[in-house]
N, C-alpha and C positions, 0 to 999 in steps of 0.2 A: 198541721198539714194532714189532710186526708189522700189514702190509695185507696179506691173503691173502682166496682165493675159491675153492670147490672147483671143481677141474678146471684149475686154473691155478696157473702156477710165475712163480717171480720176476722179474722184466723185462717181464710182459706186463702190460695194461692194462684197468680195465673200465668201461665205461660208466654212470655215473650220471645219476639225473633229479633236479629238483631242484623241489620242490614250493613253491607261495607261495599265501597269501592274497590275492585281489584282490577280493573284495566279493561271488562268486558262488557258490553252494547251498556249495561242496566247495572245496578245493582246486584251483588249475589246476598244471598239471605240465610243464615246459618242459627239454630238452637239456639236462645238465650236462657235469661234466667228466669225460675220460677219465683215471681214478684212478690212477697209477702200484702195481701190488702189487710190495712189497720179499722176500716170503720165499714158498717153498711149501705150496701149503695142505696136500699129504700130509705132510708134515714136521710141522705141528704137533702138540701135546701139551699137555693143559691143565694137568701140574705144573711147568712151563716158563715161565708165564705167572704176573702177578699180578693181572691186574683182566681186564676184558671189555668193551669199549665196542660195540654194538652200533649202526649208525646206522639213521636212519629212509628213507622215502622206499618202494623196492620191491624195496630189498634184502631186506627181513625174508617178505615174500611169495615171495622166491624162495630164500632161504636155508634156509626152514624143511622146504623138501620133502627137505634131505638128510639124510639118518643121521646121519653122520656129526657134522656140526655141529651135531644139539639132542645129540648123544652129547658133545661139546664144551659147552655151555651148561650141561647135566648136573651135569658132571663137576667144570666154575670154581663150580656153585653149590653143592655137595654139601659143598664144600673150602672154603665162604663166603668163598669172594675177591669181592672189588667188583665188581658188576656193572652198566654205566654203560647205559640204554634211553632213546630217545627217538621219537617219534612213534608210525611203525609197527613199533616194533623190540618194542614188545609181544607181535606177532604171532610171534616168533619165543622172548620167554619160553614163550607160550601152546601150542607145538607144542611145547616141550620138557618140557610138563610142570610147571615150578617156580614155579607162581603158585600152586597149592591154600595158602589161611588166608591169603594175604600183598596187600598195600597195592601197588596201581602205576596211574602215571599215564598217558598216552597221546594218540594223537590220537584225539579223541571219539569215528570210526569206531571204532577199534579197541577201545570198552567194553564190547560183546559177547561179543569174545575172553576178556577177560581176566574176565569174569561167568563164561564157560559151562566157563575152566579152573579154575573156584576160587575166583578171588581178587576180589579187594573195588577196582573202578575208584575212582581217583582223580579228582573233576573240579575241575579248577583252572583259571587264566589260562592262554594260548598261554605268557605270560613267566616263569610257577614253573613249579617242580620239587618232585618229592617222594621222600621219602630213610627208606627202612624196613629195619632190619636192612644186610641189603650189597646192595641196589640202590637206584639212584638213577633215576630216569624222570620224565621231563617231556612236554608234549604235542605240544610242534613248534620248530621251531629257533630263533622268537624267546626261548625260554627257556634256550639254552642257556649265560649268563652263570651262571646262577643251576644249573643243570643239572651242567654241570663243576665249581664251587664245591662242590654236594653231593659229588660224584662225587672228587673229591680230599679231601674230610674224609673221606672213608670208605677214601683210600690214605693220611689219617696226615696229610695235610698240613695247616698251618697260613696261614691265609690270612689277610694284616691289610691293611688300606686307608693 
């Protein structure tokens, strides 16, 4: 498994925020963690690769401005490798184009995106997920039990209690 980011090479680090529920209109948004990335982002290639985990938060807001990487999204979804979305990681199916006809879940913001690219919003609990063809998306991190569970039937795997 690869952590990359464009404009950045292996050993460096990037800043994530980490978003919670506390009882008020939206989301509050507080410091997370400095991510370690393991490989570089110009090095990747998407027949290298078997799935796509996109994560949420404000990555997908800043990931979707580059080329590069909906050229990347594209390319894992053309090739229907597993493609694993959660929150705002919508917003970065949605700039890539591959929601027209198809099923995804999100955080409630982001049901606009995924309306005005095509596709048919999911609205579920914060804690499901929903699993159509080869993406898996759910609408915010308390789902993500249930979220990965999808996202690994759709890499084959077998999951028993």
């Amino acid at each position: 498994m690869h952590a990359v980011c464009p404009g950045k090479v292996s050993g460096q680090s990037v800043r994530t925020a980490i978003h919670d529920f506390e009882g008020d209109q939206t989301y509050s948004e507080k410091p997370g963690h400095n991510f370690a990335l393991n490989f570089d982002f110009a090095k990747v290639r998407a027949e290298d690769y078997d799935a796509l985990v996109i994560p949420g938060g404000r990555a997908p807001e800043y990931l979707r401005l580059n080329e590069q990487v909906l050229q990347l999204v594209q390319a894992i979804d053309t090739a229907g490798k597993p493609i694993a979305a959660v929150c705002h990681g919508a917003q970065l199916l949605a700039a890539a184009g591959v929601l027209e006809g198809r099923e995804c879940s999100a955080y409630p913001a982001c049901a606009p995106e995924v309306r005005l690219a095509g596709g048919q919003y999911i609205d579920i609990e914060v804690s499901q997920a929903h699993v159509q063809g080869n993406l898996a998306t759910a609408p915010a991190w308390p789902a993500h039990p249930q979220w990965l569970a999808g996202f690994l039937g759709l890499l084959g795997t077998k999951i028993t209690l």
